[in-house]
N, C-alpha and C positions, 0 to 999 in steps of 0.2 A: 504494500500500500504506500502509496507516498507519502511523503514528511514534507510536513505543512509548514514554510518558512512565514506565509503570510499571517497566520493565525496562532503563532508558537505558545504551545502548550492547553491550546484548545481541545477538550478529549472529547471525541467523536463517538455516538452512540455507537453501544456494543453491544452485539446479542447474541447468540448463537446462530441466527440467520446469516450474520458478517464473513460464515463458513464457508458458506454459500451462498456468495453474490449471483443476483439473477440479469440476466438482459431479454431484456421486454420492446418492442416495439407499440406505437401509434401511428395510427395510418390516420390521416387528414381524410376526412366525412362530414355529413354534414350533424353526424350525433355526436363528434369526436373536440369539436371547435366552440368555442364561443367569440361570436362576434361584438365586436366592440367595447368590451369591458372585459375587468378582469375580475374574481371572486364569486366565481358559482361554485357552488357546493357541492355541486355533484359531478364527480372526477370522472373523467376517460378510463384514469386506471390508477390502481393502489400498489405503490413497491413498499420497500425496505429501504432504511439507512444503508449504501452502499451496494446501490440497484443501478442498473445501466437503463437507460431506458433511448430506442433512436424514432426521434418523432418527425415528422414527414407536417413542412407547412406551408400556406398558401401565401402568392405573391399580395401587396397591395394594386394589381396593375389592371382588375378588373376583371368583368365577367369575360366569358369566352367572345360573345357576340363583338364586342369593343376591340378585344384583341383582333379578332380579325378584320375588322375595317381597316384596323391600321397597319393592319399587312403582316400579321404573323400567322406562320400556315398552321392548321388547325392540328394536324399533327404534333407538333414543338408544343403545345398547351398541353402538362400535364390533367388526366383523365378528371381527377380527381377536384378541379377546380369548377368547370360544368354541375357536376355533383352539387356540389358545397351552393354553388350560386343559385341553382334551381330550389334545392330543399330545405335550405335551411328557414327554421319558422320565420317571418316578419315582423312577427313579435316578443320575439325573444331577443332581437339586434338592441346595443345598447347604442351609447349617444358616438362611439368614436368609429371611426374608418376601418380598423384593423382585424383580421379575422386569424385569432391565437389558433394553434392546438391545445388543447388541456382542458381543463386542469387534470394534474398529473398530483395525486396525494401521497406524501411519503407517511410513512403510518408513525414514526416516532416523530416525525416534527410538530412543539406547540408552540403556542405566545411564548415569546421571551428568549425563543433558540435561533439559531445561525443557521442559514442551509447554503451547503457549499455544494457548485454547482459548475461540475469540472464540462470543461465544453471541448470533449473529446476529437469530435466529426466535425465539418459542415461541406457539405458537399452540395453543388447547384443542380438543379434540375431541370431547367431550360435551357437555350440557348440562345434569350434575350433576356434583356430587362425594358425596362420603362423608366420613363421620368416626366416630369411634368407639373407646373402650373398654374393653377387657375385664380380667376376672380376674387380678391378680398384674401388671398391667402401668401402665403410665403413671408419672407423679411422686409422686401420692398413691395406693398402691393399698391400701394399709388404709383408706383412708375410702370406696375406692367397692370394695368387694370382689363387682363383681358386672362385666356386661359390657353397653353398650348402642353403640347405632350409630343416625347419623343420614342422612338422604339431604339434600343442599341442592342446591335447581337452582339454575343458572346464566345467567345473563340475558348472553348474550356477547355482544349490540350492545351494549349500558347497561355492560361489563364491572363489573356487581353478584350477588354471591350471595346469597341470600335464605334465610338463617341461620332467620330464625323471624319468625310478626307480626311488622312493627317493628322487626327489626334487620335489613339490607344491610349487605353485607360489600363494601369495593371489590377486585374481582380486580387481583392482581397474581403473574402467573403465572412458576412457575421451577420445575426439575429439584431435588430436594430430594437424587438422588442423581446424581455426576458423575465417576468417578474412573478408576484405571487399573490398572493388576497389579501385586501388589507383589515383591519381589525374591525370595518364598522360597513360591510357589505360589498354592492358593488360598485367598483373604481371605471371609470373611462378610461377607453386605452390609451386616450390621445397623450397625457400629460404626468411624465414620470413624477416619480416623487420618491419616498422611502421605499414602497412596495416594488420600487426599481421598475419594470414596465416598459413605455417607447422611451428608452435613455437614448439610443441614436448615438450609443459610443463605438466608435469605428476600431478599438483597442482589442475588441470582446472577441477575436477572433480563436479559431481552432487553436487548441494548448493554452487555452487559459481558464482563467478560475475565477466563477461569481461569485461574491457575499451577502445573502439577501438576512435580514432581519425577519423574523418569523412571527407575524402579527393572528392569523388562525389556524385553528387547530389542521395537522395535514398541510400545511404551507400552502398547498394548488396551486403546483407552478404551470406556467402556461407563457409559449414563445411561440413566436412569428415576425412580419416586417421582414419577409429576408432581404438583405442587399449583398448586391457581387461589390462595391465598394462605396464610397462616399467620400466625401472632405469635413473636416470639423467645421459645425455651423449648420449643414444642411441646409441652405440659405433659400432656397425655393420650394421647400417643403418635402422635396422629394429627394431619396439614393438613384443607385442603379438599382431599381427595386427588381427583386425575383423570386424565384420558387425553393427555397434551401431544405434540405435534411440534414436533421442536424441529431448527434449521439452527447448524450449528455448523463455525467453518472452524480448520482446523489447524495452528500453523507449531512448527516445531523449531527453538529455542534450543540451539545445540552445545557440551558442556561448562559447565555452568553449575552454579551449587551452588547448590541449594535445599532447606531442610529438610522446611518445612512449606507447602502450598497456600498460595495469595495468590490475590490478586485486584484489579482495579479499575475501579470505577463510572464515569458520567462526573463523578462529585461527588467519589467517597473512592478512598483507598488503605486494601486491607483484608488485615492479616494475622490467622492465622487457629492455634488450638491445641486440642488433643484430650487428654484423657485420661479414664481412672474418674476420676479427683481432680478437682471441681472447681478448688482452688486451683492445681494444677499445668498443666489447662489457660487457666487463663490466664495463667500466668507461660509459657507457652510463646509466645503470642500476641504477652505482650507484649513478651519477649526478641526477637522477631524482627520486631515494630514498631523497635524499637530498632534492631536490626540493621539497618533498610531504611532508617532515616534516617543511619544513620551510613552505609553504603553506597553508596546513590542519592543521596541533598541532602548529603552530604558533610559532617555534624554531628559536632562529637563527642559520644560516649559519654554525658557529662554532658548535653550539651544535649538531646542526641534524649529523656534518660529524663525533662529537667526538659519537655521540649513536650508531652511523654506524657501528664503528667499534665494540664497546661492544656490543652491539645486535642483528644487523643485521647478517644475512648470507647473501653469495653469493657462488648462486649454479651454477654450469655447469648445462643448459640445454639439448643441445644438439650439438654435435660436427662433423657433419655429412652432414648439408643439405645446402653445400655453405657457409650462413651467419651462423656463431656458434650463441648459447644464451645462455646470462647467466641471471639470476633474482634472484634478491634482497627482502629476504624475512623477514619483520618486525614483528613479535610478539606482538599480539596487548593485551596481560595482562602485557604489562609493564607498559600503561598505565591506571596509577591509579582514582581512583573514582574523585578524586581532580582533573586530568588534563583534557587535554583538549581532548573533542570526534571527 
């Protein structure tokens, strides 16, 4: 099992099922998703702390009909999105755009525990994305008061998308949406927060590790949004949006206090903050950069905010989806053989 330098000394639910870890699949349906929000109660499927589970999710880039006007052959549209667009109730759709797989219930996670949420896979399933937008929306929407959309294909041997003549994009694919239920029902997807959800952090990619804070019983994680890559900011409201599967394994950290999502690459340590207020999300981010060195490398106060400044960055997330986000990203080769892991 891996040794957790992000979380050192967090002990991970143990049980005799830990013997035997299970891998479980979700196949995207239209009983298997919830649209538009996050925090239904009743899950797709039930693992164990330290379950594998590989879930299969749909693009934001529309129904089939759409796709096709804009010139993508009916074929290249995974089967599974048809499906999903015809059946699923109209009354069950919550207020945001996004349509999760899950919820996925891990049976030891309650209020008050860490679910660490290793993002093993993500692998693309079309051979386009989308982008695009419209009317009253993006970061500038007085300057473009109109709506357009692009189709880009996707060259997945070459992991390059072919943006336009002369510009290649390199794919780097990740869940733009990731999160879990939050404590008082259900959350719209549109607007990250604690319960983590559409963060739009382009970091979150295959080989790394989520931190979600565990606000109900079962966590009910539930991911979608995929993108073959983005830029920090996500300035038009939209990635290279597409169709990802993605393998993700789960373990419960018992009791554990965490405010805000986290994460870590094999390169950084990433804390992470939400708000309408730009500047308040990143004094969130960065408070709890702080908090993690004071914490984890055992800094004080003073030092952790004086390395903050000399080493950390603090990136725009994403500026778009209600709550902006920014996150706070530590360089973990500063720490030397000598300090502390």
């Amino acid at each position: 099992m891996r040794t957790l330098s992000w979380i050192a000394g967090l002990a991970a639910c143990v049980s005799l099922h830990a013997l035997a870890q299970q891998i479980y699949a979700v196949n995207a349906t239209s009983k298997t998703v919830s649209w538009g929000y996050y925090g239904s109660m009743h899950p797709a499927l039930t693992v164990h702390s330290g379950d594998t589970v590989t879930v299969q999710t749909l693009s934001t880039c529309g129904p089939n009909d759409r796709l096709i006007a804009r010139g993508v052959k009916p074929e290249d549209i995974p089967a599974y999105n048809d499906e999903v667009y015809k059946n699923y109730p109209a009354d069950e759709k919550g207020p945001g755009g996004h349509i999760l797989t899950g919820p996925i219930a891990i049976a030891e996670a309650e209020p008050g525990d860490v679910l660490e949420v290793q993002i093993q896979k993500v692998a693309i399933d079309a051979p386009f994305a989308c982008n695009g937008f419209g009317l009253h929306r993006g970061f500038l929407p007085m300057e473009f008061p109109y709506s357009r959309s692009r189709i880009i294909p996707l060259d997945r041997e070459k992991m390059i998308g072919h943006f336009a003549p002369g510009i290649d994009i390199p794919l780097r694919p990740f869940f733009g949406s990731m999160g879990v239920a939050g404590a008082g029902g259900k959350i719209g997807s549109t607007e990250p927060f604690a319960h983590a959800g559409n963060m739009d952090n382009k970091e979150l990619i295959e080989g790394t590790i989520l931190y979600i804070p565990v606000a109900a019983k079962g966590a009910m994680f539930e991911a979608g949004d995929g993108h073959a890559g983005q830029g920090n900011g996500e300035v038009d409201i939209t990635a290279m949006e597409t169709f990802l599967t993605g393998t993700f394994k789960f373990v419960v950290h018992k009791k554990e206090s965490l405010t805000w999502p986290r994460a870590e690459t094999p390169t950084h340590y990433i804390t992470m903050g939400f708000s309408p207020d730009l500047k308040e999300a990143t004094e969130h981010a960065l408070r709890d950069m702080i908090d993690f060195l004071v914490e984890k490398k055992h800094m004080t106060r003073d030092d952790a905010y004086m390395l903050s400044s000399v080493a950390v960055d603090l990136d725009i997330t994403e500026l778009v989806d209600g709550n902006v986000g920014v996150h706070a990203m530590c360089p973990k080769n500063i720490f030397t053989a000598s300090a502390v892991k």
